[in-house]
N, C-alpha and C positions, 0 to 999 in steps of 0.2 A: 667056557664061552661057546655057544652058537654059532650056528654058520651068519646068522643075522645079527648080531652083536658085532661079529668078526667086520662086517661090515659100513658099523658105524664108529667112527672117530670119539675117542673116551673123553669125556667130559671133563671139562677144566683146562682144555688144551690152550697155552698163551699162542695168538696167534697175530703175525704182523702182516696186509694189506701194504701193498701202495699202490697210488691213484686206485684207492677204494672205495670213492664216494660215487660212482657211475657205472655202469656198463656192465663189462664182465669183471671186473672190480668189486661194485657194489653187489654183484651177484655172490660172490664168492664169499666177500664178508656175512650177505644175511642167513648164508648157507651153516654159516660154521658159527655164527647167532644160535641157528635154530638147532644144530647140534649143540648147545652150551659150553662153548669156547668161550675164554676171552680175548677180545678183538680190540687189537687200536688197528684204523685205518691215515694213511696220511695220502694226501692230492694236495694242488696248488688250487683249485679253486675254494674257495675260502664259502660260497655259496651251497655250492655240492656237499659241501661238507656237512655246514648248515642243516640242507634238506634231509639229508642220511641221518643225522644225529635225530634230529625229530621224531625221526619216524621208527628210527631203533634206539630207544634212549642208554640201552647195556654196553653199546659201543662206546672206544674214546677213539678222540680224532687230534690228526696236528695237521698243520700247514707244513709243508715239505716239498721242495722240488729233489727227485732222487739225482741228478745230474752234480748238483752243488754239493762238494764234501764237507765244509762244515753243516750244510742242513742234514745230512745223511748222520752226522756223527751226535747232533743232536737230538733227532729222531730215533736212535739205536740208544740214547742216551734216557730219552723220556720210554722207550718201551721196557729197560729194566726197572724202572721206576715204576710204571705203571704197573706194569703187568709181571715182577719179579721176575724176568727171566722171559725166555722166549722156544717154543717148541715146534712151533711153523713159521717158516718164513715164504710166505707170497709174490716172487717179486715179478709183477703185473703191470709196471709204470712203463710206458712209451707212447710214444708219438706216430703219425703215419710217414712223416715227409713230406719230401715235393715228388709229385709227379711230374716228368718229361724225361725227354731225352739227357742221354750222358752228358753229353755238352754243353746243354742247356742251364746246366744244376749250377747253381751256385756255392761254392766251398761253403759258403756258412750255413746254408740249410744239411748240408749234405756233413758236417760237422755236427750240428744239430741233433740231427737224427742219430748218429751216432752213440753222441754224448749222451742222452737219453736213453736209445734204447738196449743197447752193450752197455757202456761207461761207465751207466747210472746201477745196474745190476752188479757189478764192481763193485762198487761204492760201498752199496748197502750188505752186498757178502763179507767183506774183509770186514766190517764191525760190527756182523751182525756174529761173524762164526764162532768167538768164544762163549756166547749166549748159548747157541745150540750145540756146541761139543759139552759143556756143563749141563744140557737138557739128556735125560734120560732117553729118548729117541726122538733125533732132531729131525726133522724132515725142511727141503728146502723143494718148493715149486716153482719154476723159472718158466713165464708165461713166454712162450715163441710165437710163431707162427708155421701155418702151411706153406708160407714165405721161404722158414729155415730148412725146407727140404725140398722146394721147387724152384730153378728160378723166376722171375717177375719182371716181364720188361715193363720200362719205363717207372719203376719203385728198385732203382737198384740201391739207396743208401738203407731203405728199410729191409731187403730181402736183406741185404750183408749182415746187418745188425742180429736177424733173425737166425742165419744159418749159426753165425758167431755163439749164440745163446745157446745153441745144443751143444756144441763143442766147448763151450763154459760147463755147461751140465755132466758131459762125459765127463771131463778132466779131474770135476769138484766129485763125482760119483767114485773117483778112484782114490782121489783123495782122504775124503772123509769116512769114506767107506768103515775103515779102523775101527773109527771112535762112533760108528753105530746109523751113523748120520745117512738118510737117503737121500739123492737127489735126481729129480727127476724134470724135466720139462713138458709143458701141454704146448700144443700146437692147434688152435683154432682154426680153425676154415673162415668161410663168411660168415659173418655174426650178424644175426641181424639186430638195425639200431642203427641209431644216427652216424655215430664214426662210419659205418661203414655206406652208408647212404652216400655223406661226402666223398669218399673212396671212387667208389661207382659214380660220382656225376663228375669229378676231375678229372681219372679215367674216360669218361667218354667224351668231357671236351678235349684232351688229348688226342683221342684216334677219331673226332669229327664224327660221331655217333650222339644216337638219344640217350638219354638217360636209361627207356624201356631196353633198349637194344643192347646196350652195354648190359644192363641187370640181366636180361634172357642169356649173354654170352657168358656171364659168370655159372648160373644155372646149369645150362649148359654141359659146362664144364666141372658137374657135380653127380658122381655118380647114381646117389639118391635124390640129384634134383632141387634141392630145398636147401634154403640155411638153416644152421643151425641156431639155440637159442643161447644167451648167456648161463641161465642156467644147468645146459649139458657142460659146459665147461666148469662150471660149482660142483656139480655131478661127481665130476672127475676128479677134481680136486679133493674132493671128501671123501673118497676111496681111497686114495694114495695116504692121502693121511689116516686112515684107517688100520687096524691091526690087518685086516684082508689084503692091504699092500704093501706088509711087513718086508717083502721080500722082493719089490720092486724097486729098483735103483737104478741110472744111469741109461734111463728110455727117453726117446723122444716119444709123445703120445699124442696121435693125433685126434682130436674132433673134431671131424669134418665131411661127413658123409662122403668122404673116399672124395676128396677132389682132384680128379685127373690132371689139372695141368692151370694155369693162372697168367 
């Protein structure tokens, strides 16, 4: 094998998405499309899905919210079905929160968020893991954020959720380690794209700012200046899955053009 082979993810890989019908979701699935994996992606919007499916007909898709344990067990249910087994697990499903002050938050958003973005990666590890300890080399990627190693005021149910996901990732990286299994987390920056557009303009009705002004402040605060795209985080993904990151486990990885502080 190549130094260029080494860096491409082997064909045939079963690979499970959630909320993969959008964003850096839908990136990531058409990434490992076009490396010849096969792909079920699941999300709640029934629409997204739709569109994705259209447009990548090799894909399969379910409706799933990762939060709810029987949809999760379903879901883990239809992917050995589908796809015999499972060799990547993705798990990419979260929400942003409420932004405001601590006080301000209401336990059920701040539950929410939670449930979602921790809880729901739970969920889906505990029945996804004897799929992947029975895979020849399992790989599991636990989407965080730049969140899970900065704090964020005024996002603090989503930062907690986010730091929570590396220290999931550590703990399963010593875990699974054994039986072959890598586990790793990406940590995106600014994404650019609508979730985060919303971000940046609740944000800046929060601290009584423009939209432009808020966005320049995030910049800013980016060592390269620029956001990044969904698919540098496909990018990354498909390295790790790759024989080139055979030997990568229990990283938090950032993409995010070095962001100094949020």
């Amino acid at each position: 094998m190549n130094m260029i082979e080494r860096m491409r993810p082997r064909q045939g890989l079963r690979v499970l998405i959630t909320a993969g019908a959008s964003g850096i979701g839908a990136a990531i699935a058409r990434a490992f499309l076009e490396a010849e994996a096969r792909v079920l992606i699941c999300d709640i919007d029934e629409h997204a899905l739709a569109g994705f499916a259209g447009q990548n007909p090799a894909v399969s898709t379910m409706i799933a919210d990762i939060s709810d344990e029987g949809e999760v067990d379903a879901l883990i249910a239809a992917t050995s079905e589908r796809l015999g087994g499972l060799d990547v697990l993705v798990n990419n499903a979260g929400i942003a929160g409420p932004t405001g002050a601590i006080e301000e938050l209401s336990v059920a958003d701040i539950r929410r968020t939670i449930d979602v973005d921790l809880m729901g990666q739970f969920l889906v590890l505990r029945r996804a893991a004897p799929l992947l300890r029975a895979s020849e080399a399992g790989v599991i990627l636990n989407i965080s954020s730049v969140a899970g190693r900065l704090g964020y005021a005024l996002r603090t149910p989503y930062s907690a959720a986010k730091w929570g996901i590396v220290g999931l990732t550590q703990s399963l990286a010593k875990e699974m380690g054994p039986d072959g299994i890598r586990v790793n987390a990406i940590l995106p920056g600014v994404v650019r794209g609508d979730r985060m557009e919303s971000v940046i303009r609740e944000r800046a009705a929060a601290a009584g700012l423009s939209y432009e002004d808020m966005e320049r402040q995030y910049l800013t605060n980016i060592s390269l200046r620029r956001m990044v795209e969904p698919e540098d985080i496909a990018a990354t993904a498909l390295f790790l899955a790759s024989p080139g990151g055979a030997n990568i486990s229990g990283q938090a990885i950032s993409v995010c053009g070095n962001v100094e502080t949020i």
